[in-house]
C-alpha positions as CSV (number, residue, x, y, z in Angstrom):
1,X,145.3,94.7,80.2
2,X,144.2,97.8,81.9
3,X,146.3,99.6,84.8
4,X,143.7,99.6,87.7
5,X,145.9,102.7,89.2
6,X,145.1,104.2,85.8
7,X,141.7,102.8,84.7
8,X,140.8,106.0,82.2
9,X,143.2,107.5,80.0
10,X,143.3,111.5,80.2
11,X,144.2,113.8,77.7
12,X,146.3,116.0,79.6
13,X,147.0,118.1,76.8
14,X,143.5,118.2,75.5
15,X,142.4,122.5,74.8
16,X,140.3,123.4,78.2
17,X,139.2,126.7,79.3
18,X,138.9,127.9,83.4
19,X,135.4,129.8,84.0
20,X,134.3,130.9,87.2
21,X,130.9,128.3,88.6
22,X,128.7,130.9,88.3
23,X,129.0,132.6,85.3
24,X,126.2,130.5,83.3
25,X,127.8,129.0,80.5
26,X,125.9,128.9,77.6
27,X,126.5,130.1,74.1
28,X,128.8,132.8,74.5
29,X,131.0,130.6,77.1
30,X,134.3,130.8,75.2
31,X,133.8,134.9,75.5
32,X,133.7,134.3,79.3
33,X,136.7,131.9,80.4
34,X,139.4,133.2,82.3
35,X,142.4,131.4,81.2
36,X,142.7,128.9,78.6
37,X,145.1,126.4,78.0
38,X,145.9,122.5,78.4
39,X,143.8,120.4,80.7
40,X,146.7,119.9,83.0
41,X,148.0,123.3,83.0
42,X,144.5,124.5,84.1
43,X,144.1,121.5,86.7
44,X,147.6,122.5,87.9
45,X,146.4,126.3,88.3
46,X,143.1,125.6,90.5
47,X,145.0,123.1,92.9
48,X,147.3,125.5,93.6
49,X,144.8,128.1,94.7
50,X,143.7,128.3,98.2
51,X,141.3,125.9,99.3
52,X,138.4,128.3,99.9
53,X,138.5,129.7,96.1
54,X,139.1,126.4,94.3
55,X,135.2,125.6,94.1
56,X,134.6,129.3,92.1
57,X,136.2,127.4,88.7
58,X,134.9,125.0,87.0
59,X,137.2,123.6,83.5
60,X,135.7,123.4,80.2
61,X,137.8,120.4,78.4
62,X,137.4,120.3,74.7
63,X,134.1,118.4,73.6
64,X,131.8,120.0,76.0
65,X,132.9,118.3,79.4
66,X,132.7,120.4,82.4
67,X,134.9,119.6,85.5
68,X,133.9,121.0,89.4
69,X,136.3,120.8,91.7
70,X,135.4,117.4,92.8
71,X,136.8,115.9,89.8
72,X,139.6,118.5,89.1
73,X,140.8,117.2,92.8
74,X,140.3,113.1,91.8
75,X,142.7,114.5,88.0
76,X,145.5,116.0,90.3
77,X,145.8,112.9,92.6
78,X,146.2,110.4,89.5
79,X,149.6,108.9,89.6
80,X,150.0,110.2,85.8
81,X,149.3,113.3,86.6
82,X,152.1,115.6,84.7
83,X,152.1,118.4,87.6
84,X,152.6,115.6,90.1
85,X,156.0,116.8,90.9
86,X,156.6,120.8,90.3
């Protein structure tokens, strides 16, 4: 039975990279990111910027998904969220 708190499971640890929104993407994307690391580590790191820079990044998760800061917000409020508490 599925947790309707929880509907999608998340791979917090899943390889993601932080690239500014404008920078294009593209081939050479890897070249361009700012700060890799785990999904939640880098969901942890945009939250806790002020609000008027958070919509710069964008997160590259492993297999081509890119998150704005619509959905980086919705990943921090989850309840299994591993940054919920620091």
């Amino acid at each position: 039975m599925s947790n309707p708190a929880n509907p999608v499971h998340v791979e917090w640890n899943d390889f993601s990279e932080l690239h500014e929104k404008s920078d294009g993407g593209g081939l050479f994307s890897g070249l361009k990111a700012i700060r890799q690391g785990t999904l939640a580590d880098l969901v942890h790191f945009v939250v806790s910027l002020p609000e008027d820079e958070q919509a710069q990044y964008v997160i590259e998760k492993l297999g081509d998904h890119r998150l704005e800061i619509g959905e980086i917000l919705n990943l921090a409020r989850r309840p299994d969220y591993p940054h919920l508490h620091s």
